[in-house]
MARSEZA-769628 format. One record per atom (N, C-alpha, C): x, y, z; residue in one letter. Coordinates in steps of 0.2 Angstrom, whole numbers, plus 5000, padded with zeros to 4 digits. Layout:
REM MARSEZA-769628
XYZA/...
REM end
This chain:
REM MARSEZA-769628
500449945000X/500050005000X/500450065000X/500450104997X/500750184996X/500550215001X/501050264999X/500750325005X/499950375005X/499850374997X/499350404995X/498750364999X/498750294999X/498150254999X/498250255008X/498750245009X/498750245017X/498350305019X/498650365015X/498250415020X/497450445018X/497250405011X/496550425011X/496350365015X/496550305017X/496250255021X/496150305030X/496650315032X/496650365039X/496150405037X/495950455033X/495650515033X/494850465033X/494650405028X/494050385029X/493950365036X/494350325039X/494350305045X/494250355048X/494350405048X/494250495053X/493550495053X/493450505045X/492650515046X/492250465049X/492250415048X/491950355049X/491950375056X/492250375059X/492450385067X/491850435069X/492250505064X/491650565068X/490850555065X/490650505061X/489850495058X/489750465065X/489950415066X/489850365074X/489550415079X/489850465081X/489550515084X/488850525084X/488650545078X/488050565074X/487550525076X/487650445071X/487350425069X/487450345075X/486650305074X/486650255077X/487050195078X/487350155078X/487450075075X/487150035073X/486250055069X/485750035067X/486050055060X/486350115060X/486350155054X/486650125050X/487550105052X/487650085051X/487549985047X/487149965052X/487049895051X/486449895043X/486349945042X/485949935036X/486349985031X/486949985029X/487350015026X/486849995018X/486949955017X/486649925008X/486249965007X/485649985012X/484950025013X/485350115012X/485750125014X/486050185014X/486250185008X/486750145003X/487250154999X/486550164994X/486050114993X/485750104990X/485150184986X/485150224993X/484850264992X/485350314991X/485850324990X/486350364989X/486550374982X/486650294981X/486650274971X/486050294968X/485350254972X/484950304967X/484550354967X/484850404970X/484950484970X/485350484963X/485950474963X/486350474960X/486350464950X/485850424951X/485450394944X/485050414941X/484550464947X/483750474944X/483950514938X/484250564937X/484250594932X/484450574924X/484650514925X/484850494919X/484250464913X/483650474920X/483050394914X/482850424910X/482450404908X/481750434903X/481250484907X/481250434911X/480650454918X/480550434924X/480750474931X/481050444936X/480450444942X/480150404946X/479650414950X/479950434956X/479350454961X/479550474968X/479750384972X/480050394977X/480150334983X/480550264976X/480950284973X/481150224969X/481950204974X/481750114973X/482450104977X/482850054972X/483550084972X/483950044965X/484350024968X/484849954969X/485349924973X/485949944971X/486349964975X/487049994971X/487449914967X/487249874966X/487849834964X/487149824958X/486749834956X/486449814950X/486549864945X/486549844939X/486649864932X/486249914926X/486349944924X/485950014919X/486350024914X/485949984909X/486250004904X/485450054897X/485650104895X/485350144891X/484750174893X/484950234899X/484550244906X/483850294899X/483950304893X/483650374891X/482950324889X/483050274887X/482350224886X/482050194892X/482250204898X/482050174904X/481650214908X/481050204908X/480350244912X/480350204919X/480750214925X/480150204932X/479850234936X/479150184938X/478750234941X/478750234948X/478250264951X/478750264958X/478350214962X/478950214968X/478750154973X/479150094970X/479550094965X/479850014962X/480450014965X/480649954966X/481149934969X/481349874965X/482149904963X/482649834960X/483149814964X/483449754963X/483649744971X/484249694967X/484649684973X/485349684970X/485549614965X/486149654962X/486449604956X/485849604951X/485649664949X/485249644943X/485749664939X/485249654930X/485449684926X/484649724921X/484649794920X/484249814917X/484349854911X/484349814905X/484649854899X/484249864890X/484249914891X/483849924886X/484449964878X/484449924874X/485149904870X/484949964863X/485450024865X/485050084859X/485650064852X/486050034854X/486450004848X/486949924852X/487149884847X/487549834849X/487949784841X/488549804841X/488849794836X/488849814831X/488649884832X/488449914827X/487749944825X/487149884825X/486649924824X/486249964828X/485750004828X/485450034831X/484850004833X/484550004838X/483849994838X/483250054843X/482850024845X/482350094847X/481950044851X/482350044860X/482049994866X/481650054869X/481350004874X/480850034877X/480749994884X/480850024888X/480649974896X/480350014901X/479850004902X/479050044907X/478949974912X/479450004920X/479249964926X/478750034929X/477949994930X/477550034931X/477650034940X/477150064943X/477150104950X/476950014954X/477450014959X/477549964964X/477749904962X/478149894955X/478249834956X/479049844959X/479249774963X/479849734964X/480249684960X/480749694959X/481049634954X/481749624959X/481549564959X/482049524965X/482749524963X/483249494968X/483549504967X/484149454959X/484549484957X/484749454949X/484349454946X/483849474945X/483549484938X/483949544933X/483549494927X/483949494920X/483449544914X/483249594913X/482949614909X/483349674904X/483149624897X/483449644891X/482949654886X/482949744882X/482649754878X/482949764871X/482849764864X/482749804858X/482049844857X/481549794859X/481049814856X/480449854864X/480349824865X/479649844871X/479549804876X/479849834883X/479549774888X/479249804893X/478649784895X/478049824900X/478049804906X/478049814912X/478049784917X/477349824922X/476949774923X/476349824926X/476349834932X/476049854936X/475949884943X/475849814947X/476249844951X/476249784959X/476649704955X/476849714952X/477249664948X/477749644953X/477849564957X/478449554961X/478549494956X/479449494958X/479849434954X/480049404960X/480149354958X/480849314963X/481549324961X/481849264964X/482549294963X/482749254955X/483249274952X/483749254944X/482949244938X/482649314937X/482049314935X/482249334926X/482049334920X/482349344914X/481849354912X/481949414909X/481249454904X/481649464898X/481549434892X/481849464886X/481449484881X/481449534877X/481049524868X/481549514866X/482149494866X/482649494858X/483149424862X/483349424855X/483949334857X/484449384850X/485049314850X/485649334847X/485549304840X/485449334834X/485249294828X/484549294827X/484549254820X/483749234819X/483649164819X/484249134822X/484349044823X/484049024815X/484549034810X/484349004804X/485248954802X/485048914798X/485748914796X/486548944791X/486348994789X/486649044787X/486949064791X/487049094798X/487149114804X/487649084808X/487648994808X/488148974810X/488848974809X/489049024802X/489749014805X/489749104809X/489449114809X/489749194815X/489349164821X/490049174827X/489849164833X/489349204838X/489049164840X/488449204845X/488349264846X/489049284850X/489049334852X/489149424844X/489349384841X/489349434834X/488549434828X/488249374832X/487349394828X/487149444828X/486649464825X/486449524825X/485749524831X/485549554835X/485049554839X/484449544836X/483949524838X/483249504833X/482649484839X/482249514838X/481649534842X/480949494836X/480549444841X/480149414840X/479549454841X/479549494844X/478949554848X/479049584855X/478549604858X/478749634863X/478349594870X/478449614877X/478549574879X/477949634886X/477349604888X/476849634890X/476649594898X/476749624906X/476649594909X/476149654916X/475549624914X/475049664916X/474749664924X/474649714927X/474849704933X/474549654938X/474849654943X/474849634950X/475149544949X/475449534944X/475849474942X/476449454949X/476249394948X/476649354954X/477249314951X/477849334947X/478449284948X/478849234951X/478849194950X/479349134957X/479949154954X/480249114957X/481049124957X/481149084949X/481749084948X/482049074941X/481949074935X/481149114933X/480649114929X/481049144922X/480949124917X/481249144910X/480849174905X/480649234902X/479849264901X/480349264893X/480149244887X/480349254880X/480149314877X/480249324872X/480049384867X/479349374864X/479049404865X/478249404859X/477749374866X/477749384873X/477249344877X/476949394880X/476549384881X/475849434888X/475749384892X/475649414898X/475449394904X/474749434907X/474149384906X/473749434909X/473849464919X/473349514920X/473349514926X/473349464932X/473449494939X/473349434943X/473649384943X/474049344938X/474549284937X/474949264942X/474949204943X/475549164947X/475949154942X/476649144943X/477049104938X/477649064941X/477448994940X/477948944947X/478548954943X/478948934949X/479848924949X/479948874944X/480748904939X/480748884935X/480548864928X/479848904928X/479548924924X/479948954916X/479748934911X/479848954905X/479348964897X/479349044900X/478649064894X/478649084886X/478549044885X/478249034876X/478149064875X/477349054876X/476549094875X/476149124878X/475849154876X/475249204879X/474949184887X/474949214891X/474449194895X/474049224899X/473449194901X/472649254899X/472749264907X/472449304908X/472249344917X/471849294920X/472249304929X/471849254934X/472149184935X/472549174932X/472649074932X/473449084935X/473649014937X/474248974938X/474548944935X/475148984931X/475448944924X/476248904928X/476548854926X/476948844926X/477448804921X/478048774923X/478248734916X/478648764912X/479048694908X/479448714903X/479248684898X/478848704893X/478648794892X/478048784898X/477848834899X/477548864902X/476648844900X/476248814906X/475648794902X/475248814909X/474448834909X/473948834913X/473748774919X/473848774925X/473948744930X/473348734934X/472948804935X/472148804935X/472048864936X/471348884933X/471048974934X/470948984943X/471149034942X/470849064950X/470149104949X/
REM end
């Protein structure tokens, strides 16, 4: 360690010292909740559209903050990723991601735009959640000799999830699907296709379990 990093380690160590004064050892114990609110002070102004009471976790991810709408009361919670792709190897596209007022998306989740992805109100996830419109390629055989990563991004449609949706943990949501309101969606899950308001889907793919 150098002398430079020795002395700014002393000097935080100072403040830290005199914050203690201040403040609780509660306050302390919920640092994340601090950082958390700190960071996204520090963000609001970058979005599309920022709501009042939003909580953003400082270790999760923002990519192409000027297509990103939150509303308020949403909370995303740590190790996500939320990116909305306004170019990628070159092309351009024109993403769109509207997390409406009160939803939660647990922690790790994964959501990836080119095209449109809606998230309605009261919407909770679980944890290592995957909202996508777009995949790499158009999975044809022409495509096979450029590696995955060098495909061209391709959107099957957009991707509609209506409110007060219940997610489990590891659920994988495809391009071109709705989710009506109301919905459960069990662990593990993997969605195809459409699914209408009220019922319990599960499965890989994902299939109707029973209407509520």
């Amino acid at each position: 360690m150098n002398k430079a990093s020795k002395f700014l380690k002393k000097i935080l160590f100072k403040i830290g010292a005199v914050l203690s004064i201040f403040f609780p050892l509660s306050f302390y114990e919920n640092k994340d909740a601090m950082l958390g609110i700190l960071h996204t002070g520090s963000l609001s102004r970058y979005f599309k559209y920022f709501g009042e009471n939003v909580f953003i976790h400082y270790s999760s991810k923002i990519i192409g903050f000027k297509a990103i709408t939150i509303k308020d009361n949403v909370t995303l919670a740590a190790n996500g990723t939320l990116a909305a792709w306004n170019e990628y190897n070159g092309d351009i596209y024109f993403p769109e991601i509207i997390i409406d007022e009160g939803a939660i998306l647990g922690e790790g989740f994964h959501i990836t735009s080119i095209n449109n992805i809606y998230i309605g109100k009261n919407v909770l996830t679980g944890k290592y959640v995957t909202i996508s419109d777009n995949s790499h390629g158009f999975m044809n055989r022409e495509e096979l000799d450029t590696i995955p990563a060098k495909r061209k991004l391709f959107s099957k449609g957009t991707v509609y999830i209506a409110d007060n949706v219940w997610i489990a943990d590891k659920v994988t949501i495809l391009p071109g699907v709705k989710i009506g309101e109301n919905c459960i969606i069990g662990s593990n899950s993997v969605l195809t296709k459409d699914i209408p308001a009220n019922c319990i889907a599960a499965g890989n793919p994902a299939r109707i379990i029973r209407m509520i």
